[in-house]
C-alpha positions in Angstrom: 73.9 112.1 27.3 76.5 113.9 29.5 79.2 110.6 28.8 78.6 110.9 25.2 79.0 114.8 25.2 82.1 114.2 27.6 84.1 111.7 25.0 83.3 114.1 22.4 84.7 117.2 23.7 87.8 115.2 24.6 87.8 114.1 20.9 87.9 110.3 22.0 87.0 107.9 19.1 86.5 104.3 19.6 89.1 101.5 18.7 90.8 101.8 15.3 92.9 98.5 13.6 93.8 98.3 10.7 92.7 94.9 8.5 95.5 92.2 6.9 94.4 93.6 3.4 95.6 97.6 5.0 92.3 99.0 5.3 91.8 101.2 8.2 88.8 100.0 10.6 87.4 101.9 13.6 87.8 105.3 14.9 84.5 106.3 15.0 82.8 108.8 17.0 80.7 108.0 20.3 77.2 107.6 20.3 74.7 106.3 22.3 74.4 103.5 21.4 78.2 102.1 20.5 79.2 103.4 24.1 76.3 101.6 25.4 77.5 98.1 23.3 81.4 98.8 24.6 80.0 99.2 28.4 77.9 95.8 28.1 80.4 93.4 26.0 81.4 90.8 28.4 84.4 90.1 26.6 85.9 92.8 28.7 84.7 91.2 31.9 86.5 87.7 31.2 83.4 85.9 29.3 82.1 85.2 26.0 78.3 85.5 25.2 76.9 82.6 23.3 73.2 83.0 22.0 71.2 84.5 25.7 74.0 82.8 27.8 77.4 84.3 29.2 80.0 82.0 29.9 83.8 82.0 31.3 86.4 82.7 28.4 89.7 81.9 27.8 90.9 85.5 27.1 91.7 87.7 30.9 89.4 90.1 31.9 90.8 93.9 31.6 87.9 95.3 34.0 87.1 93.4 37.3 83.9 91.7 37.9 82.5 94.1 40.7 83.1 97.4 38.7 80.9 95.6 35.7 78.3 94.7 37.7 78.3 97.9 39.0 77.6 99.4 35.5 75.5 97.2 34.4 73.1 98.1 37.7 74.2 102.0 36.5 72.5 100.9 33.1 69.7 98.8 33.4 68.4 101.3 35.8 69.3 104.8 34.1 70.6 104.0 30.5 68.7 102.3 27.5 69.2 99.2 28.7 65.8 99.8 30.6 64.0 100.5 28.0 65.5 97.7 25.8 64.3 94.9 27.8 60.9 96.2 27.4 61.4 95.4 23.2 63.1 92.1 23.4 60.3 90.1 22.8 60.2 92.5 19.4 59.6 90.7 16.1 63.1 90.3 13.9 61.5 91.4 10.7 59.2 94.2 12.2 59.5 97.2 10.2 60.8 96.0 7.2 59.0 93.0 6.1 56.4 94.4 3.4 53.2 92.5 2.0 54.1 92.8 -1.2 50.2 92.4 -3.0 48.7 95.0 -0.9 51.6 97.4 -0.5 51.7 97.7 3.2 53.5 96.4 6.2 53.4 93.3 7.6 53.3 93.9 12.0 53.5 91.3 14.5 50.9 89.5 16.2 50.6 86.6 18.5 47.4 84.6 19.8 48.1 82.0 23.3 46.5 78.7 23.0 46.5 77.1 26.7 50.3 78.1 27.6 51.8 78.5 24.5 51.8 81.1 22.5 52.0 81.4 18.6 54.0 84.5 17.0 52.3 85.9 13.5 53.2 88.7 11.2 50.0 89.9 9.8 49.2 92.2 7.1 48.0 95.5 8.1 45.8 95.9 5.1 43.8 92.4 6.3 43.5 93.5 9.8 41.6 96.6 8.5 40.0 95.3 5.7 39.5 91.6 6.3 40.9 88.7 5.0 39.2 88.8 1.9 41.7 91.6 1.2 45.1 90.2 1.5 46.0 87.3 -0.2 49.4 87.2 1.7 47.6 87.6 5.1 49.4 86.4 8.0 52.2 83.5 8.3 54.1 82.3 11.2 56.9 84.4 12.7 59.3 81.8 13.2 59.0 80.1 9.7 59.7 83.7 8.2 62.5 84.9 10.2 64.1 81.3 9.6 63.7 81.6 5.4 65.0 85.3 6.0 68.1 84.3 8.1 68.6 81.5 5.5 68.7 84.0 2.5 70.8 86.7 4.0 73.3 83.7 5.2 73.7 82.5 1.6 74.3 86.1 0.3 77.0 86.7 2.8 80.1 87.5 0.5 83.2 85.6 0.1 86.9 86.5 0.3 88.4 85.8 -3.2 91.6 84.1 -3.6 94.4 86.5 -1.6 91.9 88.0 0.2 92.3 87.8 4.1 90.5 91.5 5.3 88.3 90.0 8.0 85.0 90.4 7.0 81.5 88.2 7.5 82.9 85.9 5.0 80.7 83.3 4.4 77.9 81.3 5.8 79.6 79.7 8.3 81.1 82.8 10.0 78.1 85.0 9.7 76.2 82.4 12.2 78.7 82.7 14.4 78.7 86.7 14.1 74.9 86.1 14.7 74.6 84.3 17.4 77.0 86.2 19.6 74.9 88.9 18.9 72.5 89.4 22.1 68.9 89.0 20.9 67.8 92.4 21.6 70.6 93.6 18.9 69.9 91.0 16.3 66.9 93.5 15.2 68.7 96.6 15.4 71.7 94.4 13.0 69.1 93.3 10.7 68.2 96.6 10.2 71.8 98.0 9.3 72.0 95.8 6.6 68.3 94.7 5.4 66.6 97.8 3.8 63.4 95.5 2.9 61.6 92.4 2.7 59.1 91.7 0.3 56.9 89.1 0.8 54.1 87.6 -1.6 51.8 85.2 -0.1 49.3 84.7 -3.4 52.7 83.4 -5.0 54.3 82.3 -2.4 57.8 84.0 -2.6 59.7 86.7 -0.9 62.6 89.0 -2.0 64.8 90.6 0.0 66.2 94.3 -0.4 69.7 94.5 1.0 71.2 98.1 1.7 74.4 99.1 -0.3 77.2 98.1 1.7 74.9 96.2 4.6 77.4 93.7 4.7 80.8 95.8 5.0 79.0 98.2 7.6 78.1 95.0 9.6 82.1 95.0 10.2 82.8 98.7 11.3 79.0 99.1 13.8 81.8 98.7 17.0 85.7 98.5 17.0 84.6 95.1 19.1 83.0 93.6 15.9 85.9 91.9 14.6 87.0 90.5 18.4 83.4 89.0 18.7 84.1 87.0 15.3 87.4 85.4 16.6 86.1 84.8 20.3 82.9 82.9 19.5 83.9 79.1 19.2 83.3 77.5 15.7 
């Protein structure tokens, strides 16, 4: 990506701060896909995203409206952004939910009935094999991706007493870190920090797998992860 290879010959880093506790955040190198999360954060354009809607925010915008619209047409037709709407309607847990009896992934699937349409994660070893196979076969999409969010929320860490480095402390602040997230990230940030979920349908129970340090990491993806935390309203 010429950008990408620009910034890095200039040796341009993105936004360093340091944290109330003294720790150094930020500063890291340019990639793909943190330039590509600078150049759409609305923040910059006067707004605040909530959930799939962008509304006016209180903070002023630093870049005029016309110039972001104008690289967001630059994007959506020649940056990832094209091919990213293409995965939105991607499953959450596709890719790391596991089928924990039969060893094997667990993909999504869907069936319509009139004009609705039902989202499944299947196991792969019953789609080849037959039911008869799997004893965890399929289960709803939603339902799972709801016990999942509810189990990483409870896991979020706490600050302990003197502790003020900004972090996704607690349940209440990781839903608001999640749902300023745009839905075509929330995968891609599920991924950073879940390595895998495990899930047994003969027993009934699931186990999740988090990565060593998902939760710090969460904090230091953009320099704008930390200004998406205080802008979101509680």
């Amino acid at each position: 990506m010429p950008v990408v290879e620009e910034l890095e010959r200039r040796g341009w880093v993105n936004k360093r701060w340091l944290t109330k506790a003294g720790h150094q955040r930020g500063g890291l190198r340019f990639t793909k896909t943190n330039l590509y999360r600078l150049l759409t954060n609305v923040s910059y354009a006067g707004r605040v995203r909530y959930k799939t809607e962008v509304h006016a925010g209180e903070q002023p915008a630093i870049v005029d409206s016309e110039t972001f619209e104008r690289v967001q047409a630059l994007l959506r037709r020649n940056g990832p952004g094209s091919s990213r709407a293409r995965t939105r309607g991607s499953a959450l847990l596709q890719g790391v939910l596991r089928c924990l009896p039969c060893g094997c992934a667990m993909t999504p699937a869907h069936t319509k009935r009139g004009s609705r349409r039902y989202r499944y994660y299947t196991c792969t070893n019953a789609q080849k094999r037959g039911w008869q196979a799997c004893p965890s076969r399929s289960i709803p999409a939603a339902e799972m991706d709801k016990v999942v969010l509810a189990q990483i929320r409870g896991a979020c860490p706490h600050n302990g007493p003197g502790e003020t480095e900004p972090t996704l402390d607690g349940p209440g602040r990781f839903d608001r870190w999640w749902q300023a997230l745009a839905p075509q990230d929330q995968s891609e940030a599920l991924r950073g920090l879940v390595e895998k979920v495990d899930y047994d349908g003969r027993a009934g129970q699931l186990a999740i797998t988090f990565r060593p340090g998902g939760f710090e990491a969460l904090a230091d993806v953009s320099a704008e992860a930390a200004t998406i935390l205080e802008e979101v309203p509680a």
